[in-house]
C-alpha positions in Angstrom: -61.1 -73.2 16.5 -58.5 -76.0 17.9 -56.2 -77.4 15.1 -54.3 -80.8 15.0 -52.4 -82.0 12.7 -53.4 -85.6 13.2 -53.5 -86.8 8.9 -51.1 -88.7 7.1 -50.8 -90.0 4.1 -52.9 -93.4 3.2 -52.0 -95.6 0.4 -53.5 -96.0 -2.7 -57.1 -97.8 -2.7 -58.7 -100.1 -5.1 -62.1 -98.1 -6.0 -64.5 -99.5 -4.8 -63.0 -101.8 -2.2 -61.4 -98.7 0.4 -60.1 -99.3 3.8 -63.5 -99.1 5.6 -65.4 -101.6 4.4 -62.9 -104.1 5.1 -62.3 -102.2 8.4 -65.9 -102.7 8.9 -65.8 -106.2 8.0 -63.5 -107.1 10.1 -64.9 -105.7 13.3 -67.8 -107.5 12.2 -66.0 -111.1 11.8 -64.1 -110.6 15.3 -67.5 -109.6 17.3 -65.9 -106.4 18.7 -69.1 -105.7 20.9 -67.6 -108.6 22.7 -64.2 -106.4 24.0 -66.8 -103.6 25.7 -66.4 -101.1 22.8 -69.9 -100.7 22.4 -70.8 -97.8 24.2 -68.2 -94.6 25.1 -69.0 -91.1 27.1 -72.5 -91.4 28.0 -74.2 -88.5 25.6 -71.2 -88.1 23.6 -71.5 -88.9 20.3 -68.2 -88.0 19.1 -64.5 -87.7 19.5 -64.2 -84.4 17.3 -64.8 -83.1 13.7 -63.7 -82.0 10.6 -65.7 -79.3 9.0 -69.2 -80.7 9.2 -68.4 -84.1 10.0 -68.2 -85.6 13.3 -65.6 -88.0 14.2 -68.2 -90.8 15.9 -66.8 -91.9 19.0 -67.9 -95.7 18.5 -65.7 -96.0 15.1 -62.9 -94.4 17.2 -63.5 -97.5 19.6 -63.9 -100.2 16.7 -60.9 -98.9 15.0 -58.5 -98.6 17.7 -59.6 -101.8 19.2 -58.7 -103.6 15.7 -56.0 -102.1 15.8 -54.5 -103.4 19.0 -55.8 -106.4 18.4 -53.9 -106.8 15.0 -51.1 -105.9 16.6 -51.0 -108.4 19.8 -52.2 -111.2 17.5 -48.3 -110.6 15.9 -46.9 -110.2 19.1 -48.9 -113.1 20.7 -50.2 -110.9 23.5 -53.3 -108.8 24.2 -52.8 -105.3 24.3 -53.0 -103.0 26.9 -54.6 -99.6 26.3 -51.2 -97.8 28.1 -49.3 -100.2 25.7 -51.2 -99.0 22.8 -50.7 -95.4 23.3 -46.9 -95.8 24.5 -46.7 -97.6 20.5 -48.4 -94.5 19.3 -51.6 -96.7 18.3 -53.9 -94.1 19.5 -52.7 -91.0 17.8 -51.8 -93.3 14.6 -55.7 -94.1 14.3 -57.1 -91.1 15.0 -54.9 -89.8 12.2 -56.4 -92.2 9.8 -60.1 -91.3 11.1 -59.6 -87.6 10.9 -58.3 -88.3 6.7 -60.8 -90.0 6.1 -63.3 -87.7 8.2 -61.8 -85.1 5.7 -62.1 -86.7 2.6 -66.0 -87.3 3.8 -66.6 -83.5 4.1 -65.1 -82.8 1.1 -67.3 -85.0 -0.7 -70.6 -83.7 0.8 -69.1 -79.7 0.1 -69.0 -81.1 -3.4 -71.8 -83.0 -3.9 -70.1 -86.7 -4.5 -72.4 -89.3 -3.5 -73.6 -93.4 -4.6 -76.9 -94.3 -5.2 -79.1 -97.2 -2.9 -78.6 -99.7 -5.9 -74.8 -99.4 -5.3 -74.6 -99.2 -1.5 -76.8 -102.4 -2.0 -74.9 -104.1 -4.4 -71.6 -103.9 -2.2 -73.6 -105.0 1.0 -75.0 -108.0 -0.3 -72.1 -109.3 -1.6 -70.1 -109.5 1.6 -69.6 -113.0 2.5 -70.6 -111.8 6.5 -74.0 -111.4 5.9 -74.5 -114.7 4.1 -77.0 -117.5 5.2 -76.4 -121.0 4.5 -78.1 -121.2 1.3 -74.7 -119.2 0.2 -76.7 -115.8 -0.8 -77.3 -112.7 1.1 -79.8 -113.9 4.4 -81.7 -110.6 5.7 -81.7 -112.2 9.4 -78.3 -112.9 9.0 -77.7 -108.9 8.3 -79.4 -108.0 10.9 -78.0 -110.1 13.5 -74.5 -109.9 12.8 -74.8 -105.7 13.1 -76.5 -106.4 15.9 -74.2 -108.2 17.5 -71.7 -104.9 17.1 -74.0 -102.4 18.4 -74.7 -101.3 15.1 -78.4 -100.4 12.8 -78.7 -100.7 9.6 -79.6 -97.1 8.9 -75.4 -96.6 10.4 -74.0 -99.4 8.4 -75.5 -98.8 5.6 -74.3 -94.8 5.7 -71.0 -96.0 6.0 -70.5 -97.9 3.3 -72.3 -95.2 1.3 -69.5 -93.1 2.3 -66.6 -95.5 1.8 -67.8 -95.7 -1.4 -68.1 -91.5 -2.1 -64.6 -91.5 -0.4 -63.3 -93.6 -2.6 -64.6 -91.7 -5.6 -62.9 -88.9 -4.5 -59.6 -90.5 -3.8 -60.0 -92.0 -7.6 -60.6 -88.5 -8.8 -57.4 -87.3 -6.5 -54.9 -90.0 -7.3 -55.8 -91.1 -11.0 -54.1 -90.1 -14.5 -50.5 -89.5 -12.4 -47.3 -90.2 -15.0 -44.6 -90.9 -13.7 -41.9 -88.2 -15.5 -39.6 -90.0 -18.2 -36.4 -88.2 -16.8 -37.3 -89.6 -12.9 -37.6 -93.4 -14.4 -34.7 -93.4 -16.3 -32.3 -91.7 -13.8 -33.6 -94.3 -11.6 -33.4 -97.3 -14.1 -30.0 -96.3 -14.9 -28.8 -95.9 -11.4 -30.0 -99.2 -10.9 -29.2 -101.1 -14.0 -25.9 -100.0 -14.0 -22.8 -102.7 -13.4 -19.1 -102.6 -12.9 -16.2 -104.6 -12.8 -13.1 -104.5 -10.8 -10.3 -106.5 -9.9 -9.8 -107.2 -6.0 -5.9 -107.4 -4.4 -6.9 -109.1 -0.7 -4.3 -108.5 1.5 -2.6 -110.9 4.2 0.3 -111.1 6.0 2.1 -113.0 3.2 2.1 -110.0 1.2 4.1 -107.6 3.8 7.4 -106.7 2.9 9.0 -106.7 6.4 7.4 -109.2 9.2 6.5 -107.9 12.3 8.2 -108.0 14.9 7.5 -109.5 17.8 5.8 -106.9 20.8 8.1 -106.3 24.1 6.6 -106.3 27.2 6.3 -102.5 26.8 4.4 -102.8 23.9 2.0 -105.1 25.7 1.6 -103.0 28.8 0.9 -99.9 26.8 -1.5 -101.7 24.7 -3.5 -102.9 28.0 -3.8 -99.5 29.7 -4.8 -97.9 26.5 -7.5 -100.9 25.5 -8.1 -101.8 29.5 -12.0 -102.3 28.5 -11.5 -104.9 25.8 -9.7 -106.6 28.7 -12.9 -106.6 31.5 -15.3 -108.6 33.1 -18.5 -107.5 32.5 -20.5 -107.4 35.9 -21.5 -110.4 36.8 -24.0 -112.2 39.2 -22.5 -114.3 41.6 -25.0 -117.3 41.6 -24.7 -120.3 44.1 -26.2 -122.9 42.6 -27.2 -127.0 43.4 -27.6 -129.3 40.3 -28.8 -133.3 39.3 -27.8 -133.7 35.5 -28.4 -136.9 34.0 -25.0 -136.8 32.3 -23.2 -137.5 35.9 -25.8 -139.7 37.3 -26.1 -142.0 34.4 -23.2 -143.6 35.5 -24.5 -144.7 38.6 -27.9 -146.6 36.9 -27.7 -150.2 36.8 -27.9 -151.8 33.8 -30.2 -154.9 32.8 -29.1 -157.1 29.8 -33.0 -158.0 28.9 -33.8 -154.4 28.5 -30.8 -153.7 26.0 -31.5 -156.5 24.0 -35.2 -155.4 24.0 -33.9 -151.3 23.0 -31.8 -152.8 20.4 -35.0 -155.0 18.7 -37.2 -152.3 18.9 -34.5 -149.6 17.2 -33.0 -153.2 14.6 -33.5 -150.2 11.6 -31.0 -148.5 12.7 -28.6 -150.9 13.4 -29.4 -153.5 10.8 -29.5 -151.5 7.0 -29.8 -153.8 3.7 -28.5 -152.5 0.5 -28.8 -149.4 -1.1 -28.4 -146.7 -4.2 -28.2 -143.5 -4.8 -30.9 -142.7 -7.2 -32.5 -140.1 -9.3 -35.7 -140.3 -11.2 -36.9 -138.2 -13.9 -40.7 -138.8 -14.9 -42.3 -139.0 -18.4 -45.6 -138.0 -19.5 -45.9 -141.5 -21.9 -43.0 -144.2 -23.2 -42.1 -142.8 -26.4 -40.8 -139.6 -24.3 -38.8 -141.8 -22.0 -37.3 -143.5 -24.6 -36.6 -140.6 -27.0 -34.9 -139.3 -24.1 -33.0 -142.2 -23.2 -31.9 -142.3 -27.3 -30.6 -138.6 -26.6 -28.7 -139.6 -23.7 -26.9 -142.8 -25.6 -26.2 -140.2 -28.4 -24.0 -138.4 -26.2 -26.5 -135.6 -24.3 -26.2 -135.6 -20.5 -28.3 -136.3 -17.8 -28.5 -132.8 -16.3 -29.3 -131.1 -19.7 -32.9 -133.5 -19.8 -33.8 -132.5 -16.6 -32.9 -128.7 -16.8 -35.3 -128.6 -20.5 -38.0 -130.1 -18.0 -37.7 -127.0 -15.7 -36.4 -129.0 -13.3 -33.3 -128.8 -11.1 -31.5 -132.3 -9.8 -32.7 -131.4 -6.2 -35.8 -131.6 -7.1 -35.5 -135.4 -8.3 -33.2 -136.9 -6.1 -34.9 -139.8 -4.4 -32.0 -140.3 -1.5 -30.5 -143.5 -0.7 -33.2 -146.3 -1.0 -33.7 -149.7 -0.6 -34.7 -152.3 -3.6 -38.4 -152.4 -1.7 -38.7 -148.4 -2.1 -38.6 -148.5 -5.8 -41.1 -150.9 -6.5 -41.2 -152.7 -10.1 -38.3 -150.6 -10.9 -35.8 -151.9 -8.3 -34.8 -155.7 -9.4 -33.6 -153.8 -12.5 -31.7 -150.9 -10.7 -30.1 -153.1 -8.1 -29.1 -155.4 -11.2 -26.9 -152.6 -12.5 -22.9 -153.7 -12.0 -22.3 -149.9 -11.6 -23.4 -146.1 -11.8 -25.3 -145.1 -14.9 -28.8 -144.5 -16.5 -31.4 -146.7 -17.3 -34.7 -147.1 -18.2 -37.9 -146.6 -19.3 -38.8 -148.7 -16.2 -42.3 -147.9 -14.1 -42.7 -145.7 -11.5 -45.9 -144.7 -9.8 -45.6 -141.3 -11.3 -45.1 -143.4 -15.1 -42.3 -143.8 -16.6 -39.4 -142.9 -16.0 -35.3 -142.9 -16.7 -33.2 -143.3 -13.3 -29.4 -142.4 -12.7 -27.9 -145.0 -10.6 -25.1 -142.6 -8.7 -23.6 -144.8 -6.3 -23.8 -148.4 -4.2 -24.1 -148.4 -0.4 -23.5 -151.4 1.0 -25.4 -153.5 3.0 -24.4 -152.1 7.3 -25.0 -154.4 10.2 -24.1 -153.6 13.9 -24.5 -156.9 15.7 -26.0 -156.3 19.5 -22.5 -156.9 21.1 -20.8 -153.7 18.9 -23.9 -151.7 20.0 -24.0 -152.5 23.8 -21.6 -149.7 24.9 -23.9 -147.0 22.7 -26.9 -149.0 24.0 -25.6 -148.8 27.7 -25.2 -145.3 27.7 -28.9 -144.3 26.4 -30.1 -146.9 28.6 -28.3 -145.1 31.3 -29.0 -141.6 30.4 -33.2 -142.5 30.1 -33.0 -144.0 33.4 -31.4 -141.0 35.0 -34.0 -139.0 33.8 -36.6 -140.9 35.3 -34.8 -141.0 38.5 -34.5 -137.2 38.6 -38.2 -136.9 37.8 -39.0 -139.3 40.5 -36.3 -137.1 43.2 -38.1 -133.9 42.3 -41.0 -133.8 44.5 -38.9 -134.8 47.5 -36.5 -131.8 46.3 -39.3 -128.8 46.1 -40.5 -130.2 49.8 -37.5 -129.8 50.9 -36.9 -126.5 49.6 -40.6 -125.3 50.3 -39.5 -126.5 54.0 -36.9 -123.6 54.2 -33.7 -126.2 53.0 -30.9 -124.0 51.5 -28.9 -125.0 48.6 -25.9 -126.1 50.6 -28.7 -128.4 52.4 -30.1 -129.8 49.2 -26.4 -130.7 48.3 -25.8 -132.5 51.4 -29.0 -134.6 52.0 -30.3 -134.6 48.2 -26.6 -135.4 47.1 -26.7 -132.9 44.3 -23.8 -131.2 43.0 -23.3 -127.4 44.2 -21.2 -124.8 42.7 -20.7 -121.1 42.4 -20.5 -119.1 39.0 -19.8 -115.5 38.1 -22.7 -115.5 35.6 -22.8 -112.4 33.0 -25.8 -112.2 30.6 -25.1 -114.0 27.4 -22.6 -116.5 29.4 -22.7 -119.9 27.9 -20.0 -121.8 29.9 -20.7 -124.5 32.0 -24.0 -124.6 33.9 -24.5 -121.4 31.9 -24.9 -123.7 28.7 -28.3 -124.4 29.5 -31.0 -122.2 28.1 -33.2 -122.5 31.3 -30.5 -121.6 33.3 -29.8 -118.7 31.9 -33.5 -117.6 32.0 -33.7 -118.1 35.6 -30.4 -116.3 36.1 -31.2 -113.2 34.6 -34.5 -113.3 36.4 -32.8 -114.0 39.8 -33.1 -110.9 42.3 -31.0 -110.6 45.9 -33.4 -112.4 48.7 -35.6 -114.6 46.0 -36.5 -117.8 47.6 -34.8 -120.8 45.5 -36.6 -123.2 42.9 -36.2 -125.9 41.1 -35.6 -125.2 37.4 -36.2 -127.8 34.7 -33.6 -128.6 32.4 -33.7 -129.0 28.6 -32.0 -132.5 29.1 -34.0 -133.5 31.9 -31.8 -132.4 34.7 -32.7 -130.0 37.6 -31.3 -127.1 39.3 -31.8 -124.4 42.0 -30.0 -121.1 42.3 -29.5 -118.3 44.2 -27.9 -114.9 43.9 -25.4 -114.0 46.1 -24.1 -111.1 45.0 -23.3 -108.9 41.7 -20.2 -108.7 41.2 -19.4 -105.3 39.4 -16.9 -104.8 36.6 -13.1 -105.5 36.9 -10.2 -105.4 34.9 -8.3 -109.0 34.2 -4.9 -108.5 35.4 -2.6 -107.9 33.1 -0.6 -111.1 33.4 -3.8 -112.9 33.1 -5.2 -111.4 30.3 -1.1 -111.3 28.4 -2.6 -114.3 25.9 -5.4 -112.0 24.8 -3.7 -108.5 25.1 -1.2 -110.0 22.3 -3.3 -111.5 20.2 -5.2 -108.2 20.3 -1.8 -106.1 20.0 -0.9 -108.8 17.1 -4.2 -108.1 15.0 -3.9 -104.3 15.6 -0.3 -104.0 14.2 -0.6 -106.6 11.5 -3.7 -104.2 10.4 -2.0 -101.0 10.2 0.9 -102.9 8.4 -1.8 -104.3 5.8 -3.4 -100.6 5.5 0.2 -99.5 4.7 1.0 -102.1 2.1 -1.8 -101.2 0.6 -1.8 -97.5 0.3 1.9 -98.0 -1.5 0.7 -100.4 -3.9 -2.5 -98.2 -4.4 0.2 -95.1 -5.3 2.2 -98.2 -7.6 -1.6 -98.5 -9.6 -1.9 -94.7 -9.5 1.3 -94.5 -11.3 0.9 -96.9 -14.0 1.8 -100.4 -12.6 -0.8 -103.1 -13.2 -2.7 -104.5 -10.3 -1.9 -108.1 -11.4 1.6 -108.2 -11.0 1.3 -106.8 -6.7 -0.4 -109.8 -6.1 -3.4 -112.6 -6.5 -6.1 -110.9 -7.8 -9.8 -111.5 -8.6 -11.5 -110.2 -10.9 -15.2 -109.3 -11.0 -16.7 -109.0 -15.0 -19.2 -107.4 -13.9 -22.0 -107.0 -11.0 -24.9 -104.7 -10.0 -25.4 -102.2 -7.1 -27.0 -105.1 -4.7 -24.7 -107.6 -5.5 -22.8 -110.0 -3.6 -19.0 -110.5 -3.2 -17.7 -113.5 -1.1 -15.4 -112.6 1.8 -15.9 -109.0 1.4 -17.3 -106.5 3.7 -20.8 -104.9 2.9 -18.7 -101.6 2.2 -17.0 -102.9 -0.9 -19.4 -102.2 -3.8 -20.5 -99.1 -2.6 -17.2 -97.5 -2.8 -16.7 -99.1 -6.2 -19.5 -97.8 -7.7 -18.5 -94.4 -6.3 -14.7 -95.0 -8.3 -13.9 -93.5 -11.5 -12.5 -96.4 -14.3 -9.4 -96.9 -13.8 -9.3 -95.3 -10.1 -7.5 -97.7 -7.1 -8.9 -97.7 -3.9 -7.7 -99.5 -0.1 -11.1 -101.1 1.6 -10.6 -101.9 5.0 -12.9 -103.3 7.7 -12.4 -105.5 10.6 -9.7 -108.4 9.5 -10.0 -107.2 6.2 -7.8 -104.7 3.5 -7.7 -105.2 0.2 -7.2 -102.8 -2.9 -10.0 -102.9 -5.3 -9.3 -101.1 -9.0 -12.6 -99.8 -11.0 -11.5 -101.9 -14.6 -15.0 -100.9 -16.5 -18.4 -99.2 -16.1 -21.4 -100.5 -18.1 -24.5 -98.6 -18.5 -27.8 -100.3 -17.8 -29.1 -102.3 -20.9 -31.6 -99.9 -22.6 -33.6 -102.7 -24.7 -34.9 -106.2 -24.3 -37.8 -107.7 -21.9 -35.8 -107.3 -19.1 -35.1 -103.3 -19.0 -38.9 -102.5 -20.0 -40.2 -104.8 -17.2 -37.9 -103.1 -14.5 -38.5 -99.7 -16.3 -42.1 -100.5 -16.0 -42.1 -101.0 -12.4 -40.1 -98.2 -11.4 -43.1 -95.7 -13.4 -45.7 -97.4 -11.4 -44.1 -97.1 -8.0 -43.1 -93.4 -9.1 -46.5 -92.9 -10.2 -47.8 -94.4 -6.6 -46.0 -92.5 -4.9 -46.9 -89.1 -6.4 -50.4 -90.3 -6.6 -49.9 -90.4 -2.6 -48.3 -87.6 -2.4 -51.4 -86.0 -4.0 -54.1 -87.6 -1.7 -51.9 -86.4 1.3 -51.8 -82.8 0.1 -55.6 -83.4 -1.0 -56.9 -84.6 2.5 -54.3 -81.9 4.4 -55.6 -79.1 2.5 -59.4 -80.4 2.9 -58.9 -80.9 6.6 -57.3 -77.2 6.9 -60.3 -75.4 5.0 -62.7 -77.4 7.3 -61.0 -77.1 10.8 -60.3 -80.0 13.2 -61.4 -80.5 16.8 -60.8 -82.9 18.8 -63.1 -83.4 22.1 -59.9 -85.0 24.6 -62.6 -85.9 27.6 -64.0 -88.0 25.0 -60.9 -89.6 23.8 -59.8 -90.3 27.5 -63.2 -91.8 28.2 -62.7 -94.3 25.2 -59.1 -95.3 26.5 -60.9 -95.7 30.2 -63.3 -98.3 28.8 -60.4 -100.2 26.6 -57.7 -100.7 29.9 
């Protein structure tokens, strides 16, 4: 007898709510009958076995077609049946079909089985099947399995054997602890924190400047570094261009219409008075004022709003007009200067509001606005003039123009440009050009390419240009910054492997330099301006142990000053404790089922018919 190997381990299930049933469900909901899944391999029933069970060829279909089809919804695509088995879809559902196929046999070797009172009891209650009245509706049932090619005698043996299979799975994976000594190691491996004091070097703290590099030390540098100093390969890309930025210039400019933009945007030019204000709310009056009696007694502001569970974010009401605060504005605009007053209404109740600052009144008369006014006017009609030139531009190129053509009779601008993927200079700053440059292949036939700020452009490759070194008196600006950063590196990496020996020896890290110093922090923590390889090698020190971290632009010497254990009592340890025992005891419980399903599939054998598996894939391209 064939075997494969194809089981895995599933997670842990909810009884009485396993994979299946909502498996079923939603085959159900999205009308797979619809995708031609309805009907595989003629007389072939099945796809393989396990023990006595056969694998049924149309659950094969259902589930791989779910599958594919959760899977492109996240991708935003439809699958294709060679995509899906390239992803490993194929093989990753059959695995789950033959567990589960397993886990069926074993139950019926063993006897495990649910009564028609249950089956019924599950069936009825899924909201598929029912009617309008908002209860199960027969004729609803029936239709919907109809629909997927499905009896009722079929459905209704599935969910009986969801539900055994998920009796069995209880009976596998329940009454797991998870071992004291595993959830403390890991509680204390996690709770644990450290301080340490941090020496960040810089070139301040060398003891002898560097020296400037000769032209030897340049030219060695180069040759040994000679890729750091090439151009990528590049496509050379001819290329013919109308932006609105150039032609604006050229638009003429009608007084009428700027007066009319500028009366039809007066808001933004014309801004009355305004405060910064806060508001924090009140369930009734007494509260507001019992609040404002705390604040005259000395309290502040920020303390009222953090005892409301409230953070100042959360009421900051921006810069706003008199109008915008309704009945409580004439007395907010009344105050002479920031502070707090109230109760006054709001339409949330009352409230207490922090006055913060004044903004005065802004008015840009039409003659200080013209130039800005001008330029949009400009910019819009450019646009529109490009739009209207675009036709008359794809005719001409559809009529065999080349680019150098368009630039002559369409009076666009051309140019040439050594474009390398993830260039961003120039025309190369444009999103769309870039697209359509990366696309472009030798002998395409230009088009016309939409810009993001309504400009237009047409390319064509000309060549690719392959890699090349930047002469060396070209590239000297780079080559020393590069030498610059690589020597004043080493010389940091020095510094701080004698002051680590100073530390070692009994000096204090203090006096070598401006240190900071960290009470304390966790494995995940965070550390400002340090590389992601900081803590890790601090919680690997010994206390009192000196260390040199480097990464790129950085070296610093870190010193271990204390290790504290993870807190043993409080809320806080038994909650994480807590967690750690039920994700220990998931994971054996797992573990179990895996083992379970492995050894169950073993003892009844697996085939797997591949002519009926092929014929499924052939009816799913």
């Amino acid at each position: 007898m064939a075997r494969n190997d194809e089981t895995e381990s599933p997670k842990r299930k909810r009884k009485g709510a396993s994979v299946m049933v909502w498996l079923l469900m939603a085959m159900l909901v999205t009308g797979l009958g619809g995708y031609g899944v309805t009907n595989y391999g003629g007389r072939v029933a099945a796809i393989g076995s396990v023990g006595g069970r056969d694998i049924d060829v149309k659950d094969y279909g259902r589930a791989l077609q779910a599958e594919m089809n959760a899977l492109g919804a996240q991708a935003g695509t439809q699958l294709t049946m060679q995509q899906a088995r390239d992803m490993g879809i194929d093989a990753r559902v059959r695995q789950q079909l033959v567990t589960q196929t397993a886990v069926d046999d074993a139950a019926d070797r063993i006897g495990v089985s649910v009564g028609d009172a249950r089956v019924a009891q599950d069936i009825t209650a899924m909201p598929s099947f029912h009617g309008a009245a908002g209860g199960f509706d027969r004729q609803t049932y029936k239709m919907t399995l109809d629909r997927n090619n499905l009896t009722e005698a079929e459905f209704e043996a599935k969910i009986r054997d969801d539900l055994a299979r998920a009796l069995v799975q209880g009976a596998v994976t329940g009454g797991f602890v998870a071992p004291a000594a595993v959830t403390d190691t890991l509680y204390n491996f996690i709770g644990e924190r450290r301080g340490f004091s941090l020496l960040v070097l810089s070139e301040a703290d060398l003891a002898t400047p560097l020296a400037a590099p000769t032209d030897a030390d340049l030219k060695a540098f180069y040759d040994a570094n000679v890729a750091a100093f090439t151009k990528p390969e590049a496509k050379r890309i001819t290329y013919v261009s109308l932006l609105p930025e150039k032609l604006a210039a050229t638009m003429p400019v009608d007084d009428a219409e700027l007066k009319k933009l500028y009366d039809q945007h007066h808001d933004e030019y014309v801004k009355p008075e305004r405060r910064l204000v806060e508001r924090l709310v009140f369930g009734t009056e007494d509260e507001a004022k019992a609040a404002k009696a705390r604040l005259d007694a000395g309290e502040s502001f920020e303390k009222l709003v953090e005892e409301r569970g409230l953070k100042l974010i959360d009421i900051d009401l921006g810069d706003v007009t008199q109008a915008e605060l309704g009945a409580a504005g004439a007395d907010i605009f009344a105050m002479p200067e920031p502070g707090v007053i109230g109760p006054l209404p709001s339409d949330l109740g009352p409230a207490l509001y922090r006055m913060n600052a004044v903004l005065a009144a802004q008015e840009t008369s039409f003659d200080d606005a013209r130039e800005m006014l001008t330029l949009d006017y400009q910019t819009d009609a450019a646009r529109r003039a490009i739009t209207d030139r675009s036709e008359a531009i794809n005719d001409a190129l559809a009529g065999g123009a080349t680019l150098e053509d368009l630039a002559r009779e369409q009076a666009m601008d051309l140019g040439t440009i050594d474009y390398a993927a993830g260039s961003d200079e120039g025309i190369a700053a444009y999103p769309a050009f870039r697209e359509a440059a990366d696309a472009a292949n030798a002998g395409d036939f230009p088009e016309t390419v939409a810009l993001e700020d309504g400009g237009l452009v047409a390319l064509r490759l000309d060549e690719i240009v392959p890699a090349t070194p930047i002469p060396f008196d070209e590239a000297r600006e780079g080559v020393t910054q590069a030498w610059r950063a690589e020597a004043l590196h080493k010389a940091l990496l020095a510094e701080a492997e004698a002051m680590r020996e100073k530390v070692a020896a009994g000096t204090s890290i203090g006096t070598l330099g401006v240190v900071s110093v960290t009470p304390e922090i966790a494995r995940n923590g965070f550390v400002e301006g340090a590389p992601p390889s900081l803590l890790p090698a601090v919680f690997a020190m010994s206390e009192g142990e000196a260390k040199v971290i480097e990464d790129k632009g950085f070296v610093a010497l870190v010193q271990l000053d204390r290790v504290a254990p993870a807190e043993q009592e409080g809320e806080g340890p038994a909650a994480l404790k807590g967690a750690i025992a039920a994700q220990a005891e998931q994971a054996l419980a797992q573990d179990a089922f895996a083992l379970f399903a492995r050894a169950e599939a073993d003892i009844g054998g697996i085939t797997l018919n591949q002519a009926a598996i092929d014929a499924v894939h052939a009816q799913m391209r």
